[in-house]
N, C-alpha and C positions, 0 to 999 in steps of 0.2 A: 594723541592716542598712543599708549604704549606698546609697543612690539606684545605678541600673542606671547611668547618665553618672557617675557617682563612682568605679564599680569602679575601682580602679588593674591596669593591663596587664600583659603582663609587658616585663622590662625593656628587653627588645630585641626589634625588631620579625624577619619572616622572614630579613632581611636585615641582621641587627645589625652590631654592630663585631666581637662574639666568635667570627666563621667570617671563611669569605676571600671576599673580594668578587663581586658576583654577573658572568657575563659580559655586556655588552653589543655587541650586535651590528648595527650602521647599518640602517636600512630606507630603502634609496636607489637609484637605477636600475631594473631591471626589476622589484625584488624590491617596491617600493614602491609602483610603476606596477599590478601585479598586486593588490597586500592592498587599493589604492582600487576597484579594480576592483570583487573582489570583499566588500569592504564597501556599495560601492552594491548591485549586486547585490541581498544580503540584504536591504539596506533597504526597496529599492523593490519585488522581484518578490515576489509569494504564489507561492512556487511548492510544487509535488507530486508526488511520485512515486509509480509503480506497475513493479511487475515480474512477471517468468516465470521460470519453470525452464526450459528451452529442451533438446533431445536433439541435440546438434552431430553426430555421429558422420556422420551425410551431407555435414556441410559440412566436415570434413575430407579424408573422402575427394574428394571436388570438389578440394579444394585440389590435392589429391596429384595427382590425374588433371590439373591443369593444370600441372604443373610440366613444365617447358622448359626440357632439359640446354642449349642452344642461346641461348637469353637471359634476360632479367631475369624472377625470379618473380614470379608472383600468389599473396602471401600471402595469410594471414587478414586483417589489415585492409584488404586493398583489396577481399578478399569483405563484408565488413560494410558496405562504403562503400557497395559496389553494390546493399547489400541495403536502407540508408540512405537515398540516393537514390532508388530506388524508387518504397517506405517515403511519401516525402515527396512524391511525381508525387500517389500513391492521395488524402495526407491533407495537402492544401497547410496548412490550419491551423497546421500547425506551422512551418513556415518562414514566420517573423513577428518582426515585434519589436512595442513597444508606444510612440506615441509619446508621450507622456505631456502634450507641452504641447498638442498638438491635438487629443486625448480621440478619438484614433484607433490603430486595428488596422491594422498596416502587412504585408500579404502578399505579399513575394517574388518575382517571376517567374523570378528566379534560384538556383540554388544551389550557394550558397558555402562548404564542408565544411570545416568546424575539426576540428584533431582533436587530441587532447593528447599532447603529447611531451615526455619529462624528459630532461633535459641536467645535465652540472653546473654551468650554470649557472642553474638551475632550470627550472620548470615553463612550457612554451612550446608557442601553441598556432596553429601554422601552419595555411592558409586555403590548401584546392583550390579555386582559383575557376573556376565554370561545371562544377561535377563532372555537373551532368545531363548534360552534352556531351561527357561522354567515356567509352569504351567503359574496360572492366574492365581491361584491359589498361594504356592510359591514366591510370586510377587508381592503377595500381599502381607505374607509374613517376615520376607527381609525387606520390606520397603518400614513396615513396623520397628523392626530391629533396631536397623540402622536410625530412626527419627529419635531412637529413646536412648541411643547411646548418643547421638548429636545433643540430645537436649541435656546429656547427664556431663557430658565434654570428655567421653572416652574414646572417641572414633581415633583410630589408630591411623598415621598418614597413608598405608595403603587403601583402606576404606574410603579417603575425599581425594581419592588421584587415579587418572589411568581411563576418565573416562571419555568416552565417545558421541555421546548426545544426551543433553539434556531436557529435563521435563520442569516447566517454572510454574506451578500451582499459585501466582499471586492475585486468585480470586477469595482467597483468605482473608486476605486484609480488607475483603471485600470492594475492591475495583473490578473495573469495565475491564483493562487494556495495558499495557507497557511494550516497550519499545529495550527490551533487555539490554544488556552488554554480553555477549557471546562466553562463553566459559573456556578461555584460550588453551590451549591450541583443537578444540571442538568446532566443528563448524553448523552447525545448527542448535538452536534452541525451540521449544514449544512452548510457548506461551496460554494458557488457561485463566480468563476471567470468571468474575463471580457469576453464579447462575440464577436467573431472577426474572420474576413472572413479567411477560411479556405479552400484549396482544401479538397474534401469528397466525398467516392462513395456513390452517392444516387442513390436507385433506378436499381442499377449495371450498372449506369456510373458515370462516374468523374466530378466532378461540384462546382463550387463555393460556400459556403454555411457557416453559421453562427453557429458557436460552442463554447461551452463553457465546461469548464473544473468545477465538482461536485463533492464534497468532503464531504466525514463524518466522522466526529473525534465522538467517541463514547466510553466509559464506560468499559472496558472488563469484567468488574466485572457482569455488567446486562443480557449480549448476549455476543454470540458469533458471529466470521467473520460470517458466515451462515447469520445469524439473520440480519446484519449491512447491508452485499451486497443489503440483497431481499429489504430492504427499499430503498438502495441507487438505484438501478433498478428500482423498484417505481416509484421513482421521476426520474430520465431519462426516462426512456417509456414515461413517461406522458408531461415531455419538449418535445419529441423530437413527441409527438402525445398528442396535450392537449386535441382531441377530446374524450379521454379513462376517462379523468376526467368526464364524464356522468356514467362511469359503478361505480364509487365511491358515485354517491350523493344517 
């Protein structure tokens, strides 16, 4: 029997000569700018997440009732933003970053709302700054702004930098769930699944009803579980009763 280093391989490695060449693809410009990103990222942050099942069906209706044949809509993500912001007044914790050379916890006084938005020319993550400063309305129109200059690729570098916590809308692509990469040096993300008719006891009976699945990947270095839940609670109470958004303004 030959030594385990002696085996002989086989003759061609995944990539031999006897198939057609593999393709390679540059990682350069934003698309390179991004994978450092989030390679730091992973390196440096412990981070963790926790979720909810959340009962949307109130927060669409809200939607609907705010809809304004007359001007620009307040979608769903400009209701999440506001539910975000919040969110973030209750539990400044989370709007933080960590500085790492002065073994300091740096909290915010501002908030500066990333939000993730795909384009073809990839993944792009525009920054509402001062969203604590701006009523729903407000948000709804530079949350607009901002996706149509991502998708036309004029977002200028102060627009996708500088922010504080972000919002990850990847019920689009229509999934359940993800387990994000943090948007460095951010220490929390929210995560949003697709919304989709669910049996649910409402009300303490059984009923049709629209749910979505709420996730926050967060920091451990800045909070703890404790600290993560009651935001992430926050923001479900408030999905699943946007009328509570009054006791916040």
């Amino acid at each position: 029997v030959l030594p385990v280093a002696a085996v002989p391989g086989p003759a061609h490695g995944p990539h031999g000569s006897d198939g057609p060449e593999p393709v390679r693809v540059p990682l350069r410009g934003r698309r390179a700018a991004a994978a450092a990103k989030f390679s730091r990222s992973r390196r440096e942050i412990p981070d963790a997440t926790c979720w909810v099942e959340a009962d949307a069906t109130a927060l669409l209706e809200a939607r609907a009732a705010l809809a304004r044949p007359d001007g620009a809509p307040i979608g769903l993500l400009a209701l999440l933003a506001r539910i975000c912001v919040a969110g973030l007044a209750r539990h400044p914790q989370l709007n933080a970053s960590v500085d790492t050379a002065r073994g300091e916890i740096v909290r915010w006084p501002a908030t500066h709302l990333g939000f993730a938005a795909q384009s073809d020319r990839g993944l792009t993550v525009p920054v509402v700054r001062d969203a604590h400063l701006r009523d729903t309305a407000g948000l709804a129109a530079e949350l607009a702004r901002l996706t149509a200059a991502a998708r036309a690729g004029t977002l200028p570098p102060a627009e996708v930098t500088g922010g504080t916590f972000t919002l990850n809308n990847y019920g689009v692509f229509g999934v359940d769930g993800s387990t994000p990469i943090l948007n460095h040096p951010e220490a929390a993300m929210l995560g949003v699944g697709r919304i989709a008719e669910k049996p649910w006891v409402h009300e303490g009976r059984l009923a049709v009803r629209r749910t979505v699945q709420l996730s926050l990947t967060f920091d451990h270095r800045v909070c703890d579980g404790a600290e993560a839940a009651g935001f992430l609670r926050h923001v479900a109470d408030r999905v699943e009763r946007p009328l509570r958004l009054l006791e916040d303004l």
